[in-house]
C-alpha positions as CSV (number, residue, x, y, z in Angstrom):
1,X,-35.6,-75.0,-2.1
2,X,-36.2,-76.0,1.5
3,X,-37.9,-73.7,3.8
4,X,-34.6,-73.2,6.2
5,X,-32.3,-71.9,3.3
6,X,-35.0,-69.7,1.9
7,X,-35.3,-68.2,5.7
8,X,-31.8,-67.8,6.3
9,X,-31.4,-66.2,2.9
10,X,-34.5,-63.6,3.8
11,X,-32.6,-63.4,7.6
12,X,-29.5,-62.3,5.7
13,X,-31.2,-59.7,3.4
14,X,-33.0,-57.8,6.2
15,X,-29.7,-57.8,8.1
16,X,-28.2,-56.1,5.1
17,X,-31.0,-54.0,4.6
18,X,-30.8,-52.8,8.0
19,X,-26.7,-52.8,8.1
20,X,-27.0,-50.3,5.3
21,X,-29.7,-48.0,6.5
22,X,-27.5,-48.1,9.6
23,X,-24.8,-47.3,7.3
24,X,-26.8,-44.5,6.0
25,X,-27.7,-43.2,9.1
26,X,-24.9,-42.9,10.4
27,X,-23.4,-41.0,7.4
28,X,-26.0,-38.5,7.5
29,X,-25.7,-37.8,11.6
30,X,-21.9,-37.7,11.4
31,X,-19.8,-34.6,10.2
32,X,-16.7,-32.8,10.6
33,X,-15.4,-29.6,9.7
34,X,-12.0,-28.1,9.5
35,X,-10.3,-26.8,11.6
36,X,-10.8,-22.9,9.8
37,X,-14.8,-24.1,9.7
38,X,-17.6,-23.5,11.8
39,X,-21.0,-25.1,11.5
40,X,-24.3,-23.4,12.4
41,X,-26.8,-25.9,13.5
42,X,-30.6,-25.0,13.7
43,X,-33.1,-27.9,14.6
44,X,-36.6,-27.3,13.5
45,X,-35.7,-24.2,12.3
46,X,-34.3,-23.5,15.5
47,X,-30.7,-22.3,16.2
48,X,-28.4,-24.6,18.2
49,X,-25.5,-23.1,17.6
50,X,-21.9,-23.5,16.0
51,X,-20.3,-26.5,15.7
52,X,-16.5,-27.7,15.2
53,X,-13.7,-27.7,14.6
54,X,-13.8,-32.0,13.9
55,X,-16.6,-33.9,13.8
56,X,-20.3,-33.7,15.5
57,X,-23.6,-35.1,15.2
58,X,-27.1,-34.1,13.7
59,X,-30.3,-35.8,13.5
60,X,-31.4,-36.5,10.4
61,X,-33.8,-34.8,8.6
62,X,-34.2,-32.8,11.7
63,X,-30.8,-30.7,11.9
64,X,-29.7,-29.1,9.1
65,X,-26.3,-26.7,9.3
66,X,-25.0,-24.1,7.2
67,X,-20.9,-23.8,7.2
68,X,-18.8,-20.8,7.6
69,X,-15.0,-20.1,6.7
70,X,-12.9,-18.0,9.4
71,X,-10.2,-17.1,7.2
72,X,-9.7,-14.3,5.9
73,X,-11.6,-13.3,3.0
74,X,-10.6,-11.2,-0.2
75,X,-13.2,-8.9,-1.6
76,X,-12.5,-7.6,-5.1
77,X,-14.3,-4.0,-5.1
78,X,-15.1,-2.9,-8.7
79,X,-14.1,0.1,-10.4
80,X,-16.2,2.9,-9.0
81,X,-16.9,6.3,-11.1
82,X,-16.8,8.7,-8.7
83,X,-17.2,12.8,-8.7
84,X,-14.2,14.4,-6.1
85,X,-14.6,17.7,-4.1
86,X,-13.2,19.4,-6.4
87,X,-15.3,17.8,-8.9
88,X,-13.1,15.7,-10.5
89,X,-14.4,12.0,-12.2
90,X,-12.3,9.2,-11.0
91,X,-12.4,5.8,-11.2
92,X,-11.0,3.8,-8.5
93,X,-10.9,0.2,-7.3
94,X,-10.0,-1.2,-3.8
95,X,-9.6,-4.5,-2.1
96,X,-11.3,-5.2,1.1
97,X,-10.2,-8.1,3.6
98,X,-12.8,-9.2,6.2
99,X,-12.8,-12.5,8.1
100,X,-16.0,-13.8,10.3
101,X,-15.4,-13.9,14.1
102,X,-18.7,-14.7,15.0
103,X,-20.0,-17.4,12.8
104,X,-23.8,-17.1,14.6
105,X,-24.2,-13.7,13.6
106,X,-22.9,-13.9,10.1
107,X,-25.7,-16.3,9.4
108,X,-28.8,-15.0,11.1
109,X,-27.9,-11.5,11.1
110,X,-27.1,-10.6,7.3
111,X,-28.5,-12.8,4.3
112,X,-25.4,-13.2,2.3
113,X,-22.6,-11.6,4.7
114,X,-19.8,-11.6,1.3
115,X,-22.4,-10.1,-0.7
116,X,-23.4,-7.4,1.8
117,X,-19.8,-7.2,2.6
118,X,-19.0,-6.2,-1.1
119,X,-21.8,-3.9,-1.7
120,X,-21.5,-1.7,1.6
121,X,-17.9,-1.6,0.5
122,X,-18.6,-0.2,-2.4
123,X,-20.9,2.3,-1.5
124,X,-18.2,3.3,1.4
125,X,-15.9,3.9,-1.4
126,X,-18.1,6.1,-3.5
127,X,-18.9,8.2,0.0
128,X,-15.8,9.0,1.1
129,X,-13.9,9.7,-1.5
130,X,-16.2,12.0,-2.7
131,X,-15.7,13.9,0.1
132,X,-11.6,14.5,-0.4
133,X,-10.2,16.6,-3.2
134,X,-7.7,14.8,-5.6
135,X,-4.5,15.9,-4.7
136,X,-5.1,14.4,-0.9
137,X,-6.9,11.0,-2.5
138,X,-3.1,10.9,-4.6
139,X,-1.4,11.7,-1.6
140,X,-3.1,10.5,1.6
141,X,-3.9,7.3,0.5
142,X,-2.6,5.8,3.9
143,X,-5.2,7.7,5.7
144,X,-7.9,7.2,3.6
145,X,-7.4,3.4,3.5
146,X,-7.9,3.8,7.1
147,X,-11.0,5.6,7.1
148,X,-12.2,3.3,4.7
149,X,-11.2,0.1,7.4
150,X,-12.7,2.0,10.2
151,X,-16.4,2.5,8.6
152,X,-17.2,-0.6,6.8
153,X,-15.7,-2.5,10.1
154,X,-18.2,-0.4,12.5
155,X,-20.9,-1.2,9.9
156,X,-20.1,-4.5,9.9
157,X,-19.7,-5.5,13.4
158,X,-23.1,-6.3,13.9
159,X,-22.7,-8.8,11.3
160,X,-20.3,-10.9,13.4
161,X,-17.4,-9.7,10.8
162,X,-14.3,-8.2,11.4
163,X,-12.8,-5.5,8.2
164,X,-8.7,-6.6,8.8
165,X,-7.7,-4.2,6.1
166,X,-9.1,-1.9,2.9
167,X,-6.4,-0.9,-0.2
168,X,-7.2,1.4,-3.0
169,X,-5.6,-0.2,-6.0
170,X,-5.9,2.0,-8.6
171,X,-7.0,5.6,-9.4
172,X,-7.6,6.2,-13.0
173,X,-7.3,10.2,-14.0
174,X,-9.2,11.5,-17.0
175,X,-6.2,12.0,-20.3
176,X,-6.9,16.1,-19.9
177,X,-5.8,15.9,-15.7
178,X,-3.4,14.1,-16.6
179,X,-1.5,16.0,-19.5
180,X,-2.4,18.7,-16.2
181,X,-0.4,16.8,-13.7
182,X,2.3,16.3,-16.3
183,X,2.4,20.1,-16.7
184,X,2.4,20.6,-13.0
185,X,5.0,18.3,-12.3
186,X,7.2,19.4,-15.1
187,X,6.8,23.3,-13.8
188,X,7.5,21.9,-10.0
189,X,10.9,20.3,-11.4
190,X,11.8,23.4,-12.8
191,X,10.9,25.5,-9.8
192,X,13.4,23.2,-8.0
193,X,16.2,23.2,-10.3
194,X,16.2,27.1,-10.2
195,X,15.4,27.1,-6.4
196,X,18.6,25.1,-6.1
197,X,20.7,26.5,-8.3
198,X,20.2,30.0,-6.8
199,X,20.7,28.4,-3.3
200,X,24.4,27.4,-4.7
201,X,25.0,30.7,-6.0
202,X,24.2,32.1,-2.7
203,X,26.4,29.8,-0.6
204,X,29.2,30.7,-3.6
205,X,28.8,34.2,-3.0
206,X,29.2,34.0,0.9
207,X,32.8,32.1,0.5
208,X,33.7,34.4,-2.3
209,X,32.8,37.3,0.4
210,X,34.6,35.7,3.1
211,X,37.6,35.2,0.6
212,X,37.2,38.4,-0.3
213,X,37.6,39.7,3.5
214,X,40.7,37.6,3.8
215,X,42.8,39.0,0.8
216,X,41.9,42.0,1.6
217,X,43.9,41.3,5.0
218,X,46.7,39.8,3.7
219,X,47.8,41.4,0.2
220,X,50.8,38.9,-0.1
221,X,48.1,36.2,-0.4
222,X,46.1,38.1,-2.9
223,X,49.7,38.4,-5.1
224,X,50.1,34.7,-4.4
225,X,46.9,33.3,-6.1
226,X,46.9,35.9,-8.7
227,X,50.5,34.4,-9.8
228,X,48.5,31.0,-9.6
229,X,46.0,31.1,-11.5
230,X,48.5,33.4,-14.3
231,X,50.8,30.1,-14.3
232,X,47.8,27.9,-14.6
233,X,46.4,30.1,-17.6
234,X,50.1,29.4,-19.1
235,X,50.2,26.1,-18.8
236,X,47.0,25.3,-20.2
237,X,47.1,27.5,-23.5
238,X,51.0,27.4,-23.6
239,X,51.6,30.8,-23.6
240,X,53.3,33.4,-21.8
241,X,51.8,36.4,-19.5
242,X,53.0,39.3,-18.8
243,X,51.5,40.8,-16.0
244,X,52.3,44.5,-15.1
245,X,53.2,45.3,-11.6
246,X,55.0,48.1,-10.2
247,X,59.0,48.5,-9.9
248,X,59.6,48.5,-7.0
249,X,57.5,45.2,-6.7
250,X,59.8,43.1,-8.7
251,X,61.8,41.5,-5.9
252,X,59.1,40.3,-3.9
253,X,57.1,38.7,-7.0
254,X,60.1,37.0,-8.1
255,X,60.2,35.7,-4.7
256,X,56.7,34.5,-4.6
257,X,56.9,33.1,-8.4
258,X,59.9,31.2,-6.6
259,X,58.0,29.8,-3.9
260,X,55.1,28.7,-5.8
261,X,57.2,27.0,-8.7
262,X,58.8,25.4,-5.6
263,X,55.8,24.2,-4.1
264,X,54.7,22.9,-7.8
265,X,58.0,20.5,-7.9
């Protein structure tokens, strides 16, 4: 093979060799992150800071970076046994929602910032609701979702991570408080029924006794629903009443009978 195709041939496989560890390079000093990513770049060991959103260079072998998410971030808090104030055992569960605001801090501050996240929430849990008696944990939940939010995000904070929101999911009563409760709530029902009922038959009372007052004022009116309810009596059972009155009385009950018979047509 002559000497000028065997050098273009080894011409052709260094520019390859070198177009490809250019190729190479150049993958390994170009990145990109999205637009809910930051990078932390450290350089020797040394940090540089973050990086992003969209693409940036390292040096090779020289840079390396860690990435962080910004959005927010769902922690699943396990079941927790825990004793009341009015030592009662509980479990309860929660969810906690966190996102990082300062990517720097979540990295060199905390080792594993979801991992610390999960167990501080879980020991924030255990704290403060032993510290409430059951009926305001059933109850107050609102307020002690808040609580909850307010501690693990001031504990937190130096971690670069902000606590968005904390829920209690679930609190799981032992079967005795609970056939308790079921007791309680059936007596409370009760209370309420008779509570009401005896309101009604006060409010009854005080219309009967204003009634009262006004029959008592006009006698003809008395007559006049006493003949009322004597005709409705008949004509339910189909019978006929006889209702004793005085003699002298006669004309003026015929009259009202008259009138209400009228006003019945």
């Amino acid at each position: 093979m002559p000497n000028g195709i065997i050098e273009a041939l080894a011409n052709f496989a260094a520019l390859l060799i070198t177009l490809i560890v250019v190729v190479v390079l150049l993958s390994m000093m170009i990145k990109i992150v999205k637009e809910y990513e930051r990078a932390v770049v450290f350089r020797l060991g040394r940090l540089l800071g973050a990086k992003g959103p969209g693409l940036f260079i390292i040096i090779p072998f020289i840079d390396t970076f860690v990435k962080v998410d910004l959005r927010i971030i769902a922690v699943d808090v396990p079941e927790q046994r825990i004793i009341t104030k009015d030592n009662v055992t509980v479990g309860v569960d929660a969810v906690v929602y966190y996102k990082v605001i300062d990517p720097v801090k979540a990295i060199i501050a905390v080792e594993n910032y979801h991992f610390a996240v999960m167990m501080l929430s879980q020991t924030t849990l255990r704290d403060v609701i032993g510290q409430v008696e059951l009926d305001d944990l059933l109850a107050r939940r609102d307020e002690i979702n808040k609580t909850l939010q307010k501690i693990i995000d001031e504990l937190t904070d130096p971690w670069g991570i902000k606590v968005t929101a904390v829920t209690v999911k679930e609190v799981k009563l032992p079967e005795t408080m609970l056939r308790a409760r079921a007791k309680q709530a059936e007596a409370e029902r009760f209370r309420r029924a008779r509570v009401i009922e005896a309101e009604g038959e006060k409010q009854a009372a005080s219309i009967m006794a204003e009634a009262a007052e006004k029959y008592e004022q006009h006698l003809v009116a008395l007559r006049l629903r006493e003949l009322q309810t004597l005709i409705e009596i008949a004509r339910e059972r189909n019978l006929i009443v006889i209702s004793p009155m005085e003699a002298g009385s006669i004309g003026a009950t015929l009259g009202l009978a008259k009138a209400v018979c009228e006003k019945k047509a």
